[in-house]
C-alpha positions in Angstrom: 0.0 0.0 0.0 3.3 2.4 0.6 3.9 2.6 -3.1 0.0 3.1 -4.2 0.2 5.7 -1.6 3.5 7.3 -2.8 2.0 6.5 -6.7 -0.6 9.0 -5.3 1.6 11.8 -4.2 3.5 11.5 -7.1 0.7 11.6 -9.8 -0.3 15.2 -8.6 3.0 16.7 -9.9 1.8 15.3 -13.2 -1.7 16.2 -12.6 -0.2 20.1 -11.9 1.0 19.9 -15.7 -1.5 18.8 -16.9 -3.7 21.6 -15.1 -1.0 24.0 -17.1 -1.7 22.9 -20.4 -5.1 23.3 -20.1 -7.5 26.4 -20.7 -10.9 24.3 -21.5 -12.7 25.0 -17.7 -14.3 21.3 -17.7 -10.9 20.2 -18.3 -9.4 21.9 -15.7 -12.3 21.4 -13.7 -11.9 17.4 -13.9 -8.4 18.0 -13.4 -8.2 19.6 -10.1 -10.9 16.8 -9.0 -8.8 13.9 -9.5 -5.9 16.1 -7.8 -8.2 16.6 -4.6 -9.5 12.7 -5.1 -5.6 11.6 -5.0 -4.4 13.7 -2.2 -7.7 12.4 0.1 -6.6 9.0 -0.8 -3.0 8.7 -0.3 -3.6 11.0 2.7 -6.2 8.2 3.8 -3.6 5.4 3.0 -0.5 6.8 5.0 -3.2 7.5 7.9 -4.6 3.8 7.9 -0.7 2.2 7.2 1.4 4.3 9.3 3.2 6.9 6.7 4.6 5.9 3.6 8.1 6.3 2.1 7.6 9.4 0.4 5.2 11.4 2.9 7.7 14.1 3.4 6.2 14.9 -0.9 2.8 15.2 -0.2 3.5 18.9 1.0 5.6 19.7 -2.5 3.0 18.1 -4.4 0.2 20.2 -2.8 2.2 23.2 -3.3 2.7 22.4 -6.7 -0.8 21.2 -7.5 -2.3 24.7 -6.0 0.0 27.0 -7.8 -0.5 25.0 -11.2 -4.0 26.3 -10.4 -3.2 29.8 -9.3 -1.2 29.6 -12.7 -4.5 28.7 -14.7 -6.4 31.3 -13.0 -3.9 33.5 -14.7 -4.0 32.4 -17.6 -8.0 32.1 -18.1 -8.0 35.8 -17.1 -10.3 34.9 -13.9 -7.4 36.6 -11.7 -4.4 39.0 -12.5 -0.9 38.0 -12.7 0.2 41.0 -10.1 -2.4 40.0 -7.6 -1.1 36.2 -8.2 2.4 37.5 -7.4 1.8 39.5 -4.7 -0.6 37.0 -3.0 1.9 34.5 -3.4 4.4 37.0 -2.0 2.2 37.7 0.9 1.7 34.4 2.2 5.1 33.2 1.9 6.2 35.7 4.1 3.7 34.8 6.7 5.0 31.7 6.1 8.4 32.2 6.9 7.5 34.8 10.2 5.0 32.4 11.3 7.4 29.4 10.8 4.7 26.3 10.4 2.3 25.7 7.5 -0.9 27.4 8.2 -0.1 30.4 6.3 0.4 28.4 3.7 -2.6 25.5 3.9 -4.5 29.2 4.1 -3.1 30.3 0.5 -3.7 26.5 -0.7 -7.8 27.2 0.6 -8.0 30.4 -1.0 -6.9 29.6 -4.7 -9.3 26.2 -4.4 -12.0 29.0 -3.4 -11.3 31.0 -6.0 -11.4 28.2 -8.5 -14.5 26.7 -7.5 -15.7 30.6 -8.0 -14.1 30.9 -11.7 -16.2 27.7 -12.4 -19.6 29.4 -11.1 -19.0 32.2 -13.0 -17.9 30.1 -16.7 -20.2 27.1 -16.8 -22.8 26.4 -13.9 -22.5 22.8 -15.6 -19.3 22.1 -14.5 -19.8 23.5 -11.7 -22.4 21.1 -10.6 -20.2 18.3 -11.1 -17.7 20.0 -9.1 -20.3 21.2 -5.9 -21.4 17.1 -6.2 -17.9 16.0 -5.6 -17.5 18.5 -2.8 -20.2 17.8 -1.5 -19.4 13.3 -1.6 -16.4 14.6 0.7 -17.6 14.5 4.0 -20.5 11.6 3.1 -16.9 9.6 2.4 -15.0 10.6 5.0 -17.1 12.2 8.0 -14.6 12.0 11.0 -11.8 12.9 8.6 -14.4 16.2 7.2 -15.1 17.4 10.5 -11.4 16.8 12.0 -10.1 19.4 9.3 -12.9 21.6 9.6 -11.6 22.1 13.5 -7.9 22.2 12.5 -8.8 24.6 10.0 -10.8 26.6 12.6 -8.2 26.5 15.1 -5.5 27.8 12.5 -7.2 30.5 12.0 -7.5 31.6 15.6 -3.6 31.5 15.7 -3.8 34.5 12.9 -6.2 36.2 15.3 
């Protein structure tokens, strides 16, 4: 299970690409689904087998996944490339004051928000496929749902 795990990870680097090439919205869309559906399932797998070999990835590979998307928002014109950068700029800096990760799992929340918006405001189609797989989430995985939800919460509270 370590390796479908680590097979997980690893496929969201090449999912990020892909997300690059892309400017079709139901492409994209699709895209940053099977990126969410791989990071809840090797996170599930390293949870239920004790870690796998390549754990220390999954970070890079959600980094990478989010600013793929970041980079598509560009490039579909749904965001500027200044606010991008400065956003970016922004939270890596309360990143590196901060020292730990929320800053950053905060910047990784706020370009999936402002996907899920970009898709609302292109194709209500697609976005009804993407609200339905948000909303399988926590039918799939209630204690894990409700356990972020708090961690999410209490992140916050440290910004406060």
């Amino acid at each position: 299970m370590h390796i479908f795990a680590d097979s997980l990870t690893l496929s969201r680097f090449f999912i990020s690409v892909l997300i690059l090439l892309t400017s079709d919205i139901f492409e994209a869309t699709l895209l940053v689904i099977t990126g969410w559906a791989t990071d809840m399932f090797d996170g599930f797998l390293a949870r239920k087998y004790g870690g796998t070999r390549l754990g220390w990835l999954d970070l890079y590979a959600d980094l990478t996944f989010s600013s793929s998307i970041l980079i598509n928002l560009v490039h579909r014109g749904c965001i500027s490339s200044e606010f991008a950068i400065l956003y970016t700029l922004l939270f890596i800096g309360a990143h590196l004051y901060f020292k730990n990760d929320s800053p950053l799992m905060l910047w990784m929340a706020l370009i999936y928000g402002r996907f899920i918006l970009s898709v609302w405001y292109r194709d209500k189609t697609t976005f009804v496929i993407l609200a339905a797989w948000i909303m399988l989430i926590p039918v799939m995985t209630p204690q894990r749902s409700a356990q972020q939800i708090r961690h999410f919460f209490n992140e916050i509270r440290k910004f406060v």
